[in-house]
Backbone as CSV, one residue per row, in Angstrom:
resi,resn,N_x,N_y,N_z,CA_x,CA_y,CA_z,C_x,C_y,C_z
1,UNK,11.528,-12.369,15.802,10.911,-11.300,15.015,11.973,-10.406,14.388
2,UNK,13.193,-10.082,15.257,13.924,-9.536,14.841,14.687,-10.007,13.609
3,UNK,15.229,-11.024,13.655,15.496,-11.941,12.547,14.768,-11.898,11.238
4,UNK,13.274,-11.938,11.248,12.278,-11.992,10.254,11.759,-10.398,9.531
5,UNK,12.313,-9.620,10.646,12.036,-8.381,9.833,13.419,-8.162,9.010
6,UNK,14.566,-8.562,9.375,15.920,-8.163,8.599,16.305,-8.867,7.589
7,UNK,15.134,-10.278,7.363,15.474,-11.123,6.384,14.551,-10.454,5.133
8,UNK,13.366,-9.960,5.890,12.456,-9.029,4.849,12.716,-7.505,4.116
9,UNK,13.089,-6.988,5.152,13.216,-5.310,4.932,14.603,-5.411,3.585
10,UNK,15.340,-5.870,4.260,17.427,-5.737,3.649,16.902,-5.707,1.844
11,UNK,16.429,-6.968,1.862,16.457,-7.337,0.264,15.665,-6.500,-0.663
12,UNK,14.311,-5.970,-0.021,13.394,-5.058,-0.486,14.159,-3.437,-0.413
13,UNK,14.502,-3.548,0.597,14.891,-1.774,0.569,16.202,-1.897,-0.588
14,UNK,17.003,-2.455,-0.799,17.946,-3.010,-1.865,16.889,-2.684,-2.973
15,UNK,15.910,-3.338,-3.033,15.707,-3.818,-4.404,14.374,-2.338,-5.191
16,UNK,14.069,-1.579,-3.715,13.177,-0.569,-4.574,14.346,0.358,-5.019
17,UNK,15.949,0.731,-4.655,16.946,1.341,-5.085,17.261,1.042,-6.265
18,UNK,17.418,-0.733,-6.599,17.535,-0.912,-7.604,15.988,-0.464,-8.903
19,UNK,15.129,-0.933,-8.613,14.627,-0.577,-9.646,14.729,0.738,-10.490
20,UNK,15.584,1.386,-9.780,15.929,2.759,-10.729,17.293,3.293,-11.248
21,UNK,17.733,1.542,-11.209,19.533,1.657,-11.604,19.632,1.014,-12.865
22,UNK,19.403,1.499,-13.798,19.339,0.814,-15.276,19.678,0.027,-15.594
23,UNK,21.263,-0.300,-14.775,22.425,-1.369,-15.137,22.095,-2.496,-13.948
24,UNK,21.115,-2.429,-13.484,20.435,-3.569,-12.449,19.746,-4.838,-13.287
25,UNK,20.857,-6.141,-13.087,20.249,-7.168,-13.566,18.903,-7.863,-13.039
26,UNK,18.368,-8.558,-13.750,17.185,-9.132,-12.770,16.644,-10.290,-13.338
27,UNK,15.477,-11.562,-13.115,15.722,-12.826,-13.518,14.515,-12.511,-14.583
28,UNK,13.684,-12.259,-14.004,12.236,-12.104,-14.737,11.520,-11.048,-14.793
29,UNK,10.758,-10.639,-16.037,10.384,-9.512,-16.224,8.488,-10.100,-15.413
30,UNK,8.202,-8.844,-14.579,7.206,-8.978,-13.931,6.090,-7.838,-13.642
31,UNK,4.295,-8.881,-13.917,3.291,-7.708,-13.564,2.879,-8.109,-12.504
32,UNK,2.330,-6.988,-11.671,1.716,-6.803,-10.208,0.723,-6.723,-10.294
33,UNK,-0.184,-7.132,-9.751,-1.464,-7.069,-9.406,-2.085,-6.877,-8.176
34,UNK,-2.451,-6.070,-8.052,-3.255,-5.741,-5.953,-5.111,-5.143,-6.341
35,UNK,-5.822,-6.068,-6.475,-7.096,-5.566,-6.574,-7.938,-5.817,-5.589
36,UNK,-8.654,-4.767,-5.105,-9.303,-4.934,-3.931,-10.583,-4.272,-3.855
37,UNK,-11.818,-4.846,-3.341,-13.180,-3.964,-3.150,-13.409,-4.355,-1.691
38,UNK,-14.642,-3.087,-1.485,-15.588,-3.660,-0.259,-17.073,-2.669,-0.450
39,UNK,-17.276,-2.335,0.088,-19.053,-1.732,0.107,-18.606,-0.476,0.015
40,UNK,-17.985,0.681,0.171,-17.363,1.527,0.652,-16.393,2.170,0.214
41,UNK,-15.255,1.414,-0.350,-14.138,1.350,-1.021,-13.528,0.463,-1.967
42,UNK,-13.070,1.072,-2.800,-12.281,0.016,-4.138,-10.858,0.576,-3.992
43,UNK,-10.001,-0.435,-4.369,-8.479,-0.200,-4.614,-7.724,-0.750,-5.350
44,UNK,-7.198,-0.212,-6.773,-6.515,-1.278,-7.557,-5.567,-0.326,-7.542
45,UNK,-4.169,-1.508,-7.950,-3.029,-1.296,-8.074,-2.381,-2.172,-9.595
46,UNK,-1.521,-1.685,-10.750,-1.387,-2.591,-11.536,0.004,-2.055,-11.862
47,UNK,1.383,-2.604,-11.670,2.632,-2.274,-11.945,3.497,-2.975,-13.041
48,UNK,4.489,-2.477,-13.385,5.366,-3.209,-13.997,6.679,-3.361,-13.556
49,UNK,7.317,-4.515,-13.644,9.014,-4.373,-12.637,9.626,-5.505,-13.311
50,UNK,10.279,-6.063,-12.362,11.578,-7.012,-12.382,11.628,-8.302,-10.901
51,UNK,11.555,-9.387,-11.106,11.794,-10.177,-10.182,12.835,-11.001,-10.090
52,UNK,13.910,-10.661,-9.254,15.519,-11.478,-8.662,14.923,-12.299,-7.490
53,UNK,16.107,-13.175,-7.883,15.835,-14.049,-6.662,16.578,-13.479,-5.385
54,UNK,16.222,-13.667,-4.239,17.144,-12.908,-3.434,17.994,-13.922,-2.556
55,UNK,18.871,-13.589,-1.540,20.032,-14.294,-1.037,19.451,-15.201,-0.073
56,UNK,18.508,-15.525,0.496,17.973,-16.506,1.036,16.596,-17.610,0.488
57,UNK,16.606,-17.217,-0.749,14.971,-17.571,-1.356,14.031,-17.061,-1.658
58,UNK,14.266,-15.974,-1.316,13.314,-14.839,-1.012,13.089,-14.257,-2.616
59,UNK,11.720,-13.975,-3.426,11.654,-13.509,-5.175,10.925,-11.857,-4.682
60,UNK,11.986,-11.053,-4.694,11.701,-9.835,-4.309,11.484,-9.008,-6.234
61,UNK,10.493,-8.830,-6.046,10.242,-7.914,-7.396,10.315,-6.153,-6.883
62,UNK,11.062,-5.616,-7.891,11.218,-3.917,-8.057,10.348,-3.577,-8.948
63,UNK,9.280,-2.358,-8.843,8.286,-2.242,-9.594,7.730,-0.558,-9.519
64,UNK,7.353,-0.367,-11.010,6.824,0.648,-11.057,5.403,0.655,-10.903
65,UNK,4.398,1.343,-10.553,2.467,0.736,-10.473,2.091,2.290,-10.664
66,UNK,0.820,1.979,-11.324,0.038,2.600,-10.752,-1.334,2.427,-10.243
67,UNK,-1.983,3.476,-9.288,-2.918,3.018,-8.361,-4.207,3.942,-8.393
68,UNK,-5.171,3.037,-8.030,-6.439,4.363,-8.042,-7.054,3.491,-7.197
69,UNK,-7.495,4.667,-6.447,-8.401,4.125,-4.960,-9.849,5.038,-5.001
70,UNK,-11.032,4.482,-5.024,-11.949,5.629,-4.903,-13.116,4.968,-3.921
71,UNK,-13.481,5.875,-2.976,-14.077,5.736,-1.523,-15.882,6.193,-1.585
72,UNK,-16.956,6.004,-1.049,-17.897,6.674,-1.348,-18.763,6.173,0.354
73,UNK,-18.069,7.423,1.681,-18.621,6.708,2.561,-18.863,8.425,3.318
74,UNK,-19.627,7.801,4.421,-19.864,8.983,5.724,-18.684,9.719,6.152
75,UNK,-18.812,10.774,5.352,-17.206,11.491,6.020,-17.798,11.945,7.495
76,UNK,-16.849,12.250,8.067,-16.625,12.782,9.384,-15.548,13.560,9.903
77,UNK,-15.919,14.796,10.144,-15.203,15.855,10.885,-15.031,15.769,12.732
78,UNK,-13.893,15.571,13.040,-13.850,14.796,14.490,-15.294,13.844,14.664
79,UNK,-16.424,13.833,15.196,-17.413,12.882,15.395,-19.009,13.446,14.743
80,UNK,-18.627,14.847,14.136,-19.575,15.218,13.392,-19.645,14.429,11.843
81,UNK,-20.769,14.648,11.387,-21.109,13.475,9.978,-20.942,14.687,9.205
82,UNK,-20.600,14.597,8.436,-20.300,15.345,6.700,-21.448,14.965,5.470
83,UNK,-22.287,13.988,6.076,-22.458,13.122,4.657,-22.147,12.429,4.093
84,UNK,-22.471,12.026,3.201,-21.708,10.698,2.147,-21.225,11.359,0.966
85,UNK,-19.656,11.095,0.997,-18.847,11.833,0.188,-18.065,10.908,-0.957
86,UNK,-18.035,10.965,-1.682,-16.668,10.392,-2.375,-15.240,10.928,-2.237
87,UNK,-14.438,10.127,-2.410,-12.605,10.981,-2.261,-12.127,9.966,-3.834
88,UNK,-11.306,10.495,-4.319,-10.600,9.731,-5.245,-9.082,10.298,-5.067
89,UNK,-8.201,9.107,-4.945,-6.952,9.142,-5.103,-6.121,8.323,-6.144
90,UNK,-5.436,9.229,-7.067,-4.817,8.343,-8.075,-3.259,8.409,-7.461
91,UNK,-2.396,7.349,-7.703,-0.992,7.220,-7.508,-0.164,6.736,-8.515
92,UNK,0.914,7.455,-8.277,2.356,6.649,-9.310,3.267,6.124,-7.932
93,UNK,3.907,4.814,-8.475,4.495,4.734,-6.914,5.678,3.571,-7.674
94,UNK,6.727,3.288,-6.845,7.674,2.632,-7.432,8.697,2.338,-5.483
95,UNK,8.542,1.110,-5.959,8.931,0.008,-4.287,9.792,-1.853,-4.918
96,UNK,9.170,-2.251,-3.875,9.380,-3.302,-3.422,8.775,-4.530,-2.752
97,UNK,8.848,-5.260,-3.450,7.445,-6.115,-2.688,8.074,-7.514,-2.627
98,UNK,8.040,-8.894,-1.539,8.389,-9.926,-2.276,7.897,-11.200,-1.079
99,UNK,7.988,-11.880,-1.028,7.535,-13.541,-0.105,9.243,-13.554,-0.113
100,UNK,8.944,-14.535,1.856,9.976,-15.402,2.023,9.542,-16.934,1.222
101,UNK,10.704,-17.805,1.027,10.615,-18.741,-0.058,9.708,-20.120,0.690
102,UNK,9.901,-20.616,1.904,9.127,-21.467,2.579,7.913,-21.261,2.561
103,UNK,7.096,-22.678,2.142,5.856,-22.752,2.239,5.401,-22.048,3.771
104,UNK,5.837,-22.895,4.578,5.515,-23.422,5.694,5.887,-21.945,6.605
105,UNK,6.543,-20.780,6.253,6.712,-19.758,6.682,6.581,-18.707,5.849
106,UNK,5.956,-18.418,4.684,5.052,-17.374,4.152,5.080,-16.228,4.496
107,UNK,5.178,-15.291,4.359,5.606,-14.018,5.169,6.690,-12.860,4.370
108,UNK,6.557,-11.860,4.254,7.015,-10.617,3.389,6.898,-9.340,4.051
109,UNK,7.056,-8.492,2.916,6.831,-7.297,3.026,6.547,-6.354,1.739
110,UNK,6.071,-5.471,1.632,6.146,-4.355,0.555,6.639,-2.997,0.996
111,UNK,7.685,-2.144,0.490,7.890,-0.887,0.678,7.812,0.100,-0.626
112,UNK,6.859,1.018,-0.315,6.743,1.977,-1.734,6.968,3.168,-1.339
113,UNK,7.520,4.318,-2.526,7.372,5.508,-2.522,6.282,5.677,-3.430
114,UNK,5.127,6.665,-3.274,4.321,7.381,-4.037,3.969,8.502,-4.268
115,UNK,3.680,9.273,-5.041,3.505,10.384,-5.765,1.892,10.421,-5.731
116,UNK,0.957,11.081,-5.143,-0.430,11.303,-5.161,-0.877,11.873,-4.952
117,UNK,-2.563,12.055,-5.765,-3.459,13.236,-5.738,-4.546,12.654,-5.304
118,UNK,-5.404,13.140,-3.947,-6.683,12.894,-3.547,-7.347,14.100,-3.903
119,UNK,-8.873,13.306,-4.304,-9.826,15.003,-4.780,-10.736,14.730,-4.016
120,UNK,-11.845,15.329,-3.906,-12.928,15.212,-3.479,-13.786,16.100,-3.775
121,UNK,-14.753,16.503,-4.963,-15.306,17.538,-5.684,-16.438,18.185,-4.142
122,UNK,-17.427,17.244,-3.448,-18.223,17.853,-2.527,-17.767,18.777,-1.847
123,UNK,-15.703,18.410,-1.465,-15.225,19.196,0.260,-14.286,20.351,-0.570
124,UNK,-14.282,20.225,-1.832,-13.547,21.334,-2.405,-11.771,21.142,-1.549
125,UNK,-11.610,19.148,-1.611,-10.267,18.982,-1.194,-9.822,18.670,-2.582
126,UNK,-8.420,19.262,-2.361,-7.540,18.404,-3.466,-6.022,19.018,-2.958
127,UNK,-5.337,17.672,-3.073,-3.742,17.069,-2.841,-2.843,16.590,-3.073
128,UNK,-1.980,17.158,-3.471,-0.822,16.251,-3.800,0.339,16.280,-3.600
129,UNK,0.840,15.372,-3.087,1.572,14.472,-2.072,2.455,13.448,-2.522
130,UNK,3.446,13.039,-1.954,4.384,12.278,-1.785,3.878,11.144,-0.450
131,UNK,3.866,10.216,-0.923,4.086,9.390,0.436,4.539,7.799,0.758
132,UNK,4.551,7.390,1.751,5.430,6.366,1.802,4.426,5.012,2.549
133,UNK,4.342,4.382,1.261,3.704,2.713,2.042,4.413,1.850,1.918
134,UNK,3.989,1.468,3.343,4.595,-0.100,3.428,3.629,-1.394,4.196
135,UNK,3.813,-2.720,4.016,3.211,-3.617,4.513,4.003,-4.857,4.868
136,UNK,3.439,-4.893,6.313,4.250,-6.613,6.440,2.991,-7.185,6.837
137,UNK,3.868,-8.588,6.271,2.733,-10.060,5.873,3.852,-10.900,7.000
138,UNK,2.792,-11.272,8.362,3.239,-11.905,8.991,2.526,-13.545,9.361
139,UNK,3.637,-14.392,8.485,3.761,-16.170,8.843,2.915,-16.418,10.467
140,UNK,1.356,-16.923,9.929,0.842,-17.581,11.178,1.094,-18.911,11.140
141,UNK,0.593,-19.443,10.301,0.965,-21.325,9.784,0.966,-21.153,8.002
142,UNK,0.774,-22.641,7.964,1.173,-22.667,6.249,0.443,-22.355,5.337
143,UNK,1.100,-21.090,4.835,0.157,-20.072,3.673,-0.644,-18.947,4.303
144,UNK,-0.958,-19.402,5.959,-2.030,-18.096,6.035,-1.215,-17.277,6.817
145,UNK,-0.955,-15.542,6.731,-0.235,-14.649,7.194,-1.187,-13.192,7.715
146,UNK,-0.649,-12.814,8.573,-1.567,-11.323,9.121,-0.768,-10.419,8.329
147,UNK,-1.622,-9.437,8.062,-1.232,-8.673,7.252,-1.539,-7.044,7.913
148,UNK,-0.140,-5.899,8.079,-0.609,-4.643,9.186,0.630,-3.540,7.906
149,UNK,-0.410,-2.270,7.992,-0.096,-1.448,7.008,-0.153,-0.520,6.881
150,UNK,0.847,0.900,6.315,-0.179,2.060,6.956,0.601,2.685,5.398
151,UNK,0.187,3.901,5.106,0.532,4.983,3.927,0.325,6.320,4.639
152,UNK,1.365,7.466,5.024,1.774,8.732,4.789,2.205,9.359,4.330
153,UNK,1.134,10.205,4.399,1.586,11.761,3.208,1.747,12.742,4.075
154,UNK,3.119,13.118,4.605,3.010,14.031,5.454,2.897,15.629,4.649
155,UNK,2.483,16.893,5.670,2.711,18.105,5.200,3.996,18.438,4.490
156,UNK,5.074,18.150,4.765,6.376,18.687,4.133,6.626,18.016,2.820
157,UNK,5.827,16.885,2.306,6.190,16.441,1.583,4.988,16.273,0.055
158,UNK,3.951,17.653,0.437,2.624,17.982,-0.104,3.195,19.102,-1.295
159,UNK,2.616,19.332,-1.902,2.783,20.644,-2.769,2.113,22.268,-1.841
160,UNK,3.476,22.817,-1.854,3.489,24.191,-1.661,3.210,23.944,0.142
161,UNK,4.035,23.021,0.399,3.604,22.453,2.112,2.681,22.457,2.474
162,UNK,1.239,22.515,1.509,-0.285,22.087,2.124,-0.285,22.940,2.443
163,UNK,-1.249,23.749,2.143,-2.584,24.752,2.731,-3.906,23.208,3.204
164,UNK,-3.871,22.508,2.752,-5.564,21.677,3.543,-5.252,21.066,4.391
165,UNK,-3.830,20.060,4.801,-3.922,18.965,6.324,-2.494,18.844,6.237
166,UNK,-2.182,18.662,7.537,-1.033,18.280,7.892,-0.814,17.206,7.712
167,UNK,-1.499,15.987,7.211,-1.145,14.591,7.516,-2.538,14.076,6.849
168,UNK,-2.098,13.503,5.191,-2.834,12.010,5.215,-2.587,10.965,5.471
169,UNK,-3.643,10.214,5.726,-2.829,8.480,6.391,-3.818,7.641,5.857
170,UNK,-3.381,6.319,5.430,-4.194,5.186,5.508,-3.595,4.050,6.750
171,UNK,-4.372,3.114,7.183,-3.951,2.523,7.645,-4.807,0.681,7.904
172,UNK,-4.275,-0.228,7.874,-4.914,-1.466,7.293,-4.737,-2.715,8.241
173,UNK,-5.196,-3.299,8.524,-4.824,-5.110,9.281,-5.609,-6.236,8.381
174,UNK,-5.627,-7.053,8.733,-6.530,-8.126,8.226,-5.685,-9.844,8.400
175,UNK,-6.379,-10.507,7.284,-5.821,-11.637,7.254,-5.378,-12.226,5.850
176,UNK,-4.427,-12.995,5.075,-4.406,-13.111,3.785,-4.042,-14.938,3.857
177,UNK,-4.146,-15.278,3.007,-3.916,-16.701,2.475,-3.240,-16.451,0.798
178,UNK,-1.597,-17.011,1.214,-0.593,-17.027,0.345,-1.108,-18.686,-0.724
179,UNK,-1.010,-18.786,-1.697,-1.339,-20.017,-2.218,-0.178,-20.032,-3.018
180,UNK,1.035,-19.605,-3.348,2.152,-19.363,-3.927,2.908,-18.287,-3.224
181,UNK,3.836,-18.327,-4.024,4.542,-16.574,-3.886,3.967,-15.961,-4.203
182,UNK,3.533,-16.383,-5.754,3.010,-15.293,-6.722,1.085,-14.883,-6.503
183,UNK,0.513,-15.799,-5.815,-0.702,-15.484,-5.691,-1.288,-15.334,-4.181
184,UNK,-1.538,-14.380,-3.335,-2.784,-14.438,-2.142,-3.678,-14.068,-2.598
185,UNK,-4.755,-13.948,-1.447,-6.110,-13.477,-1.514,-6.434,-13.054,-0.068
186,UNK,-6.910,-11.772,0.347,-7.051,-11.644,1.434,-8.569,-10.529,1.971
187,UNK,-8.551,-10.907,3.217,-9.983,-9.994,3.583,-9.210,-8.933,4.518
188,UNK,-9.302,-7.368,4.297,-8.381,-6.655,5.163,-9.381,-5.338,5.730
189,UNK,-9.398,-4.649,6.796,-9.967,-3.446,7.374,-9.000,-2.525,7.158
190,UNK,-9.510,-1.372,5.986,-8.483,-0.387,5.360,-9.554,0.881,6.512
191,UNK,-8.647,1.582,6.491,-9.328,3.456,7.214,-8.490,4.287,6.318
192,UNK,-8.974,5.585,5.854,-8.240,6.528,5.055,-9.028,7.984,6.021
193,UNK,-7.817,8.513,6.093,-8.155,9.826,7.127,-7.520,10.855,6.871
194,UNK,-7.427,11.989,7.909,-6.289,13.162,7.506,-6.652,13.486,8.918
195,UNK,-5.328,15.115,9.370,-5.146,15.762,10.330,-5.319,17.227,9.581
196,UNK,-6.403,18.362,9.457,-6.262,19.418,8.438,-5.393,20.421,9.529
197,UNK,-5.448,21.706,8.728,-4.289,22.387,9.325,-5.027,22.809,10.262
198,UNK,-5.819,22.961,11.075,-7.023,22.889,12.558,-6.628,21.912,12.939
199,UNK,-5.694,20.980,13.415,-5.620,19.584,13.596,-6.814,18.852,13.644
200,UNK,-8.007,19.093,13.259,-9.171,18.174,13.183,-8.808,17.378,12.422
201,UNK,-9.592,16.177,12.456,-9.269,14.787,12.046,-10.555,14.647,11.239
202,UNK,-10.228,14.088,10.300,-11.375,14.375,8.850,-11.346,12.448,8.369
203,UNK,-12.629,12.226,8.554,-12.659,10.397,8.751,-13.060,10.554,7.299
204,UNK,-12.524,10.041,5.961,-12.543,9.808,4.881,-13.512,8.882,4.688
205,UNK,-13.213,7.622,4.813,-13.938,6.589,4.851,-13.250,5.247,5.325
206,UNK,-13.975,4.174,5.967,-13.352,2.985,6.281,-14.469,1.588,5.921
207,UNK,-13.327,0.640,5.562,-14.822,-0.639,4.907,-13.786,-1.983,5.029
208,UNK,-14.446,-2.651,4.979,-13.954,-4.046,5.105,-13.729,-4.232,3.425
209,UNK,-12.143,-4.801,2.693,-12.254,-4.704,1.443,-11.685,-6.337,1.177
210,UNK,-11.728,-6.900,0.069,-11.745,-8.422,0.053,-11.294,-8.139,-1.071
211,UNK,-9.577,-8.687,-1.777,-8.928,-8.425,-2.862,-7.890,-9.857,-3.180
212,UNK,-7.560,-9.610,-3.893,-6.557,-10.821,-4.269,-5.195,-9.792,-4.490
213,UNK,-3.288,-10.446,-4.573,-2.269,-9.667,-4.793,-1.727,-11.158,-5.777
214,UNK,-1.027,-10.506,-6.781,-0.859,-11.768,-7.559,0.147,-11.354,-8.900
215,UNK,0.934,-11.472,-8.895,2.356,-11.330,-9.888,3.141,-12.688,-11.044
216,UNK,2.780,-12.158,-12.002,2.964,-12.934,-13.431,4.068,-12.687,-14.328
C-alpha cells in the first residue's frame, strides 16, 4: 500500500504545482469530465488542463474545473429534521487527477484545491471557502477499483474566518469500473455536512449518486 500511494500521490502533487507554471511542458491538451446524479443530489464537474505522461505510466492531467453541486434533501440539525432544504455549491478548483497505466492494476488518485460558495436561501446560509479534495481509486481486480474521498473547508480558510461553521465536509466511498484511463463509471455514497460555530452538526444532505469521470 505504501508503495501504491507514493507511486500515486508524487506525480499528482508535482503535477497540480505544475499546472500553474506557464513554462510547464505537457503532451496533450485535455477536458475533464466528473458528472454525477442520485435522488437527492447532482454533481458536475467540467475542467480544462494538460495531460503528461508520468515516470512510471502513469497519464496524470493538471487541470483547471469548474463545479456545481446542488442537493435537495432532509436537513438535519444534530438528529432534529429541518425539512427539505436545498444547498447549492458552486466551485473553481485547480488539482490533479490521473490512472496508474496497467490494466490489470487500475488505481489513482485526484488532489484539488478549491475556492467555494455554498448557499442555501431557506437557512439564510452562505459561504465561502477554500478547500481541499482529494480521492483515491483503489485496484480491486481488472478495471474495477474502490473509490474513498472526502472535501474540507475548514474555518481558517472561510471568508472573514466564518461567522456560520467551523468546518464543511463532504465525504464519499463507493465502487467504480475503469474501462480506460480516460473513461470510468461509478455508483458512490456522497454525505455533505458542517460543524456550525455551536459545534452542532448540520446534516446537509446524503444520496446514493451514479456518475461517469471521463477525459478527452
Amino acid at each position: 500500500m505504501k508503495s501504491f500511494l507514493s507511486r500515486v500521490f508524487s506525480p499528482l502533487l508535482a503535477s497540480s504545482l505544475m499546472v500553474m507554471n506557464q513554462s510547464a511542458v505537457a503532451e496533450t491538451e485535455t477536458v475533464f469530465l466528473d458528472l454525477a446524479a442520485g435522488s437527492e443530489m447532482s454533481h458536475y464537474r467540467i475542467g480544462l488542463g494538460e495531460t503528461a505522461k508520468g515516470g512510471e505510466g502513469e497519464l496524470v492531467t493538471s487541470m483547471f474545473y469548474l463545479g456545481y453541486m446542488q442537493t435537495d434533501d432532509t436537513v438535519k440539525l444534530e438528529s432534529t429534521h429541518q425539512g427539505q432544504q436545498e444547498f447549492e455549491i458552486l466551485t473553481l478548483g485547480v488539482g490533479g487527477f490521473g490512472y496508474l497505466e496497467d490494466h490489470e492494476k487500475y488505481g489513482g488518485a485526484e488532489f484539488d484545491f478549491e475556492l467555494s460558495q455554498t448557499t442555501s436561501d431557506e437557512l439564510d446560509y452562505d459561504r465561502l471557502a477554500i478547500g481541499m479534495r482529494a480521492q483515491l481509486f483503489v485496484p480491486i481486480a481488472a478495471g474495477l477499483q474502490g473509490n474513498i474521498g472526502v472535501n474540507l473547508r475548514p474555518f481558517f480558510l472561510a471568508e472573514d474566518w466564518d461567522e456560520t461553521a467551523n468546518l464543511e465536509f463532504e465525504y464519499q466511498g463507493g465502487l467504480e469500473y475503469a474501462f480506460s484511463q480516460n473513461l470510468a463509471f461509478y455508483a458512490h455514497y456522497r454525505y455533505l455536512g458542517a460543524y456550525l460555530k455551536n459545534d452542532d452538526k448540520l446534516t446537509m444532505a446524503e444520496s446514493v449518486v451514479y456518475g461517469l469521470r471521463a477525459r478527452f
